[in-house]
DOVOVEX-667078 format. One record per residue: residue in three letters; residue number from 1; z, y, x of N, C-alpha, C in turn. Coordinates in nm, 3 decimals. Each point is the difference from the previous one (the first is absolute). Layout:
residuo;num;n_Z;n_Y;n_X;ca_Z;ca_Y;ca_X;c_Z;c_Y;c_X
ALA;NUM;Z;Y;X;Z;Y;X;Z;Y;X
...
//
This chain:
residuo;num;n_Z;n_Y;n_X;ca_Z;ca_Y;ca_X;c_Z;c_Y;c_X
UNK;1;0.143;-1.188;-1.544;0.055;0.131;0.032;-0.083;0.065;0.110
UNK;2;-0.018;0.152;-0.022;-0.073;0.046;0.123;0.100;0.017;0.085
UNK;3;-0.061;-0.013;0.146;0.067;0.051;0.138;-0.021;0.140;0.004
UNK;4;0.100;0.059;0.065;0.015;0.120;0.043;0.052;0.028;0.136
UNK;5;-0.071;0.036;0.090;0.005;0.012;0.138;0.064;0.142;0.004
UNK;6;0.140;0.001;0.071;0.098;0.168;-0.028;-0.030;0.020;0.158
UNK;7;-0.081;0.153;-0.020;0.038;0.066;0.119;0.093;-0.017;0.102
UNK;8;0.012;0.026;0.121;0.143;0.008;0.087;0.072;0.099;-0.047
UNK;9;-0.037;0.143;-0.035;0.084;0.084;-0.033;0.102;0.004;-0.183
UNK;10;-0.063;-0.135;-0.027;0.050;-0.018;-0.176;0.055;-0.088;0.053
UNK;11;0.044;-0.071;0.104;0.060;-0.116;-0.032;0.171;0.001;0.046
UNK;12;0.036;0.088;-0.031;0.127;0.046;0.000;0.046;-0.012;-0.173
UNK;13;-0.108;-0.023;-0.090;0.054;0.021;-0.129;-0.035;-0.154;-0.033
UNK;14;-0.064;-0.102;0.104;0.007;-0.162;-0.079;0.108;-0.055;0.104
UNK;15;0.120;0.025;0.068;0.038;-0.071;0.088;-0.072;0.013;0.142
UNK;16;-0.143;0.011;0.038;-0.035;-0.034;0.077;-0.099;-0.100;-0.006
UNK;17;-0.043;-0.004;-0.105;-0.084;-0.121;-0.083;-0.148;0.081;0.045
UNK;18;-0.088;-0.096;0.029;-0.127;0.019;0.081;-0.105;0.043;-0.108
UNK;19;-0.003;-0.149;-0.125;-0.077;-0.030;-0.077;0.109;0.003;-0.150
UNK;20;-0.038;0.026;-0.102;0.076;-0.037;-0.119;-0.119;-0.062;-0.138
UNK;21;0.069;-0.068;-0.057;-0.077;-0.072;-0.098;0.005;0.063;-0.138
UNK;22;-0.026;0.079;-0.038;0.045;0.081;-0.123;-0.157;-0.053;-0.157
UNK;23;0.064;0.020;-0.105;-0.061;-0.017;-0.132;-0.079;0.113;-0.033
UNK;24;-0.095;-0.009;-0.037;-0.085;0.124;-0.061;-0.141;-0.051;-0.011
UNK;25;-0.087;0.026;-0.116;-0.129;0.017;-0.021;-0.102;0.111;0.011
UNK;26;0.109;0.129;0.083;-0.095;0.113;0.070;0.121;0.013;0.062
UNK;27;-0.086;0.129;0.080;0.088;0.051;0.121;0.161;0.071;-0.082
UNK;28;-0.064;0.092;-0.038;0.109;0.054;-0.109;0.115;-0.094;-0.018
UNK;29;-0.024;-0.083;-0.069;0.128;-0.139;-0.029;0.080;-0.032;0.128
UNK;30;-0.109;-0.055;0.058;0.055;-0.076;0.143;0.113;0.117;0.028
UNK;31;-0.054;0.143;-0.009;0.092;0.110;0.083;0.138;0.031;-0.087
UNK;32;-0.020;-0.052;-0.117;0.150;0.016;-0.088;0.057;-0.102;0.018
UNK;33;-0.061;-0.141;0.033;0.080;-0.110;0.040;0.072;-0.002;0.145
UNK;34;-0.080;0.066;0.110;0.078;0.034;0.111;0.120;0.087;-0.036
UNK;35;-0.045;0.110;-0.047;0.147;0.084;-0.031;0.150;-0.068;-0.051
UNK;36;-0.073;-0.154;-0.156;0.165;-0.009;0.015;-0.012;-0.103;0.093
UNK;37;-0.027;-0.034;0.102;0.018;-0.115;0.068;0.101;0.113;0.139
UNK;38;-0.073;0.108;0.014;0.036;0.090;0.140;-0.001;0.134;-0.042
UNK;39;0.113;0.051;-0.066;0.034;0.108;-0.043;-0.016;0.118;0.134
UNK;40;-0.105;0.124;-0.081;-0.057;0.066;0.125;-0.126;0.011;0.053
UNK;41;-0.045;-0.095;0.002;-0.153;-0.054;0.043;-0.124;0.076;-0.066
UNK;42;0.036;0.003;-0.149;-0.096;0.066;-0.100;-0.058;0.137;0.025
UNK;43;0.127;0.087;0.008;0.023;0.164;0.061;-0.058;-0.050;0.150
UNK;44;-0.031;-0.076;0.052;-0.102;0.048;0.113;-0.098;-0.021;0.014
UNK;45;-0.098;-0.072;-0.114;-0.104;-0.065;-0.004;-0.055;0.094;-0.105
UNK;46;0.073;0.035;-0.099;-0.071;0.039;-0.143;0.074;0.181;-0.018
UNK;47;-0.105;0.108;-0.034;0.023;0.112;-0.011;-0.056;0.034;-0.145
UNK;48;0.051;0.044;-0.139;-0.019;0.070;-0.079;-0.097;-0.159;-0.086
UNK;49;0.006;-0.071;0.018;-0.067;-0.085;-0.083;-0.093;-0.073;0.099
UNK;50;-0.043;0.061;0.074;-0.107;-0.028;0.127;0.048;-0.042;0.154
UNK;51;-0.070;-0.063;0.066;-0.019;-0.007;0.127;0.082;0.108;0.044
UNK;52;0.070;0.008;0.108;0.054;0.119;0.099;-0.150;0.034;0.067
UNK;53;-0.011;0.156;0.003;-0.065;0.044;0.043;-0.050;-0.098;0.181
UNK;54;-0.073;0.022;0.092;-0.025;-0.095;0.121;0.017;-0.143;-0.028
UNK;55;-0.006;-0.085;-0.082;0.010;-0.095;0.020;-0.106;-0.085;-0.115
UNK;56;-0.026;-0.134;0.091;-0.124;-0.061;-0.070;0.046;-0.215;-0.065
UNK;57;-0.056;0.018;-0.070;0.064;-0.153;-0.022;-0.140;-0.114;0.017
UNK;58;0.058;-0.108;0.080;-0.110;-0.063;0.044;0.062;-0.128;-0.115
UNK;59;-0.132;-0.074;-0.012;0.066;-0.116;-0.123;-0.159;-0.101;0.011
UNK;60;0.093;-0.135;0.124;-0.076;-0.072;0.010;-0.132;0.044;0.043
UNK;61;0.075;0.049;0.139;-0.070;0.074;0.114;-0.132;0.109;0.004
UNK;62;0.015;0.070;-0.141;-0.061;0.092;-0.030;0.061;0.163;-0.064
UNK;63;-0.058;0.055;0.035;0.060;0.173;-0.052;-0.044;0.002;-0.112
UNK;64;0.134;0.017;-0.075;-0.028;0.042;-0.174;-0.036;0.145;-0.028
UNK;65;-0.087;-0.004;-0.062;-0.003;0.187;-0.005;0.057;-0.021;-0.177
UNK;66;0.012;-0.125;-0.052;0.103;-0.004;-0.126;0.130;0.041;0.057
UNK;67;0.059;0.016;0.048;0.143;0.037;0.067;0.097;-0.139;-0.105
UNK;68;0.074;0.100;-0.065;0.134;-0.102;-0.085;-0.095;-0.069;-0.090
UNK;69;-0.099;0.040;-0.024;-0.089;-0.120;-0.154;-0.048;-0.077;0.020
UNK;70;0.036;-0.062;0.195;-0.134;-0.106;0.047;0.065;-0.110;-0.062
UNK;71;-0.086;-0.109;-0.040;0.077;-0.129;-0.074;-0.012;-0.052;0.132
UNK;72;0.106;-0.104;-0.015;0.107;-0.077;0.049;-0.064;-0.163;-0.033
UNK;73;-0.050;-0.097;0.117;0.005;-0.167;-0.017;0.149;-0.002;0.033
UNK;74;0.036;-0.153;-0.078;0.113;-0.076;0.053;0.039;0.012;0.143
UNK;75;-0.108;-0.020;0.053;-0.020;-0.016;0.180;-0.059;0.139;0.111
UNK;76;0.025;0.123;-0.111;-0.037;0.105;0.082;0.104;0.073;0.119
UNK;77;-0.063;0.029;0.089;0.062;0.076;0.125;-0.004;0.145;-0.029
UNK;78;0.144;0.066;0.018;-0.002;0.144;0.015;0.023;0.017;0.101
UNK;79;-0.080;0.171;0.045;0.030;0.081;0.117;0.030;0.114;-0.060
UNK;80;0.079;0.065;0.043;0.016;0.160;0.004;0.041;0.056;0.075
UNK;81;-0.113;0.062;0.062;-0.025;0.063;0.143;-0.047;0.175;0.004
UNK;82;0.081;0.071;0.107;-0.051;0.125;-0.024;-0.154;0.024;0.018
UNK;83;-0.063;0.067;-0.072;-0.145;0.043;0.002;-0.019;0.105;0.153
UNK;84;-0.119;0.021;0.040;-0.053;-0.013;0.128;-0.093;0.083;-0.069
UNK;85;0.030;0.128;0.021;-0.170;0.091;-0.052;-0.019;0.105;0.161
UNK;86;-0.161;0.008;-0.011;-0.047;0.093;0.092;-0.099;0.072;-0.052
UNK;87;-0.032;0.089;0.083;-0.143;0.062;0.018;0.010;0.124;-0.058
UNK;88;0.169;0.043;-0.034;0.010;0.115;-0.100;-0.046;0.136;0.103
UNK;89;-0.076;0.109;-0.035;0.005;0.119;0.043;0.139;0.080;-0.014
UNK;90;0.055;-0.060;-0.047;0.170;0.106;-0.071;0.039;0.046;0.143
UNK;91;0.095;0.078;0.076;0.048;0.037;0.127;0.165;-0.060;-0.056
UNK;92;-0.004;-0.040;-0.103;0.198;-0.069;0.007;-0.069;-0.155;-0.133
UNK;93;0.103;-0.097;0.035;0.017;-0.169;-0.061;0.070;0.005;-0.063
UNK;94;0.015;-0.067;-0.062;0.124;-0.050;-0.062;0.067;-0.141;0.033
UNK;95;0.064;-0.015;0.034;0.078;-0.139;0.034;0.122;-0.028;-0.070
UNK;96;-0.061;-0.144;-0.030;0.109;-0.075;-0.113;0.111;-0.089;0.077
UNK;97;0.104;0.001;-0.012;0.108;-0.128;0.059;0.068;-0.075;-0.123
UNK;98;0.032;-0.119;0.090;0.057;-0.109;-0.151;0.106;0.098;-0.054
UNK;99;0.099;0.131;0.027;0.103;0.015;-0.054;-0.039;0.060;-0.147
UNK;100;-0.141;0.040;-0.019;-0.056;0.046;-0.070;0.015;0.118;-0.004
UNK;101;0.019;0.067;0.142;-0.039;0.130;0.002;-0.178;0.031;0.056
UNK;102;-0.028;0.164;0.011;-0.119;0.034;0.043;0.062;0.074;0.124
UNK;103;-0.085;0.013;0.092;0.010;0.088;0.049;-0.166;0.073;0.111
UNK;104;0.008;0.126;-0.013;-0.097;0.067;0.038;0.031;0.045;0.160
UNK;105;-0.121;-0.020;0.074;0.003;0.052;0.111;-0.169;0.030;0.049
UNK;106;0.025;0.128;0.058;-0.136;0.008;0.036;-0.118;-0.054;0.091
UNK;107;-0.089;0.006;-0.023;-0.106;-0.115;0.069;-0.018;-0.042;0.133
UNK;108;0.102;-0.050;0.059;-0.020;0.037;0.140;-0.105;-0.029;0.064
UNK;109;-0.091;0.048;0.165;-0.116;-0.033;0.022;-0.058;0.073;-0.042
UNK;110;0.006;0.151;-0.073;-0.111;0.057;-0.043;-0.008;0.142;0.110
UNK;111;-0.060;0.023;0.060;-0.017;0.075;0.064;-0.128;0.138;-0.040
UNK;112;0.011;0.139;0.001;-0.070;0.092;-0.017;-0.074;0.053;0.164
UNK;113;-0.151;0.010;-0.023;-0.048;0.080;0.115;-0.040;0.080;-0.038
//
């Protein structure tokens, strides 16, 4: 079974459970097997078929840019961790939270002379 390492802010939907051992041969699976294991969990991880927007899945300590299609060892480690982007010229971000909302605020630090 792969491990799945739950956020602090998800872990209100395993008990309080750190790590969980869930079934799946990709990410995708694993994430329908959490759901019936922790009803809830899914709707914060998974948007419209995909990844929630900000967030990245690490699998056996690497960033999938497969998102839900990365295959799955017996013995693989999940992360799902919010994504960390810079360097944008934009003057407003976007910021993701586990509730799976967005929210926009403008760039602070930008100053005009």
């Amino acid at each position: 079974m792969a491990r799945v390492h739950i956020p602090t802010p998800l872990r209100e939907f395993t008990d309080g459970q750190i790590k969980v051992d869930v079934e799946g041969a990709t990410v995708r699976e694993a994430v329908v097997n959490l759901e019936a294991q922790f009803p809830g969990l899914k709707n914060r991880l998974v948007q419209e078929g995909d990844l929630r927007a900000g967030l990245a899945v690490f699998v056996d300590g690497a960033n999938s840019r497969r998102g839900l299609r990365t295959k799955l060892r017996e013995d693989s480690e999940l992360f799902f961790l919010e994504s960390i982007g810079g360097g944008s010229h934009n003057r407003r971000e976007i910021q993701h939270n586990w509730s799976g909302q967005h929210h926009v605020r403008p760039d602070a630090g930008t100053a005009r002379m």
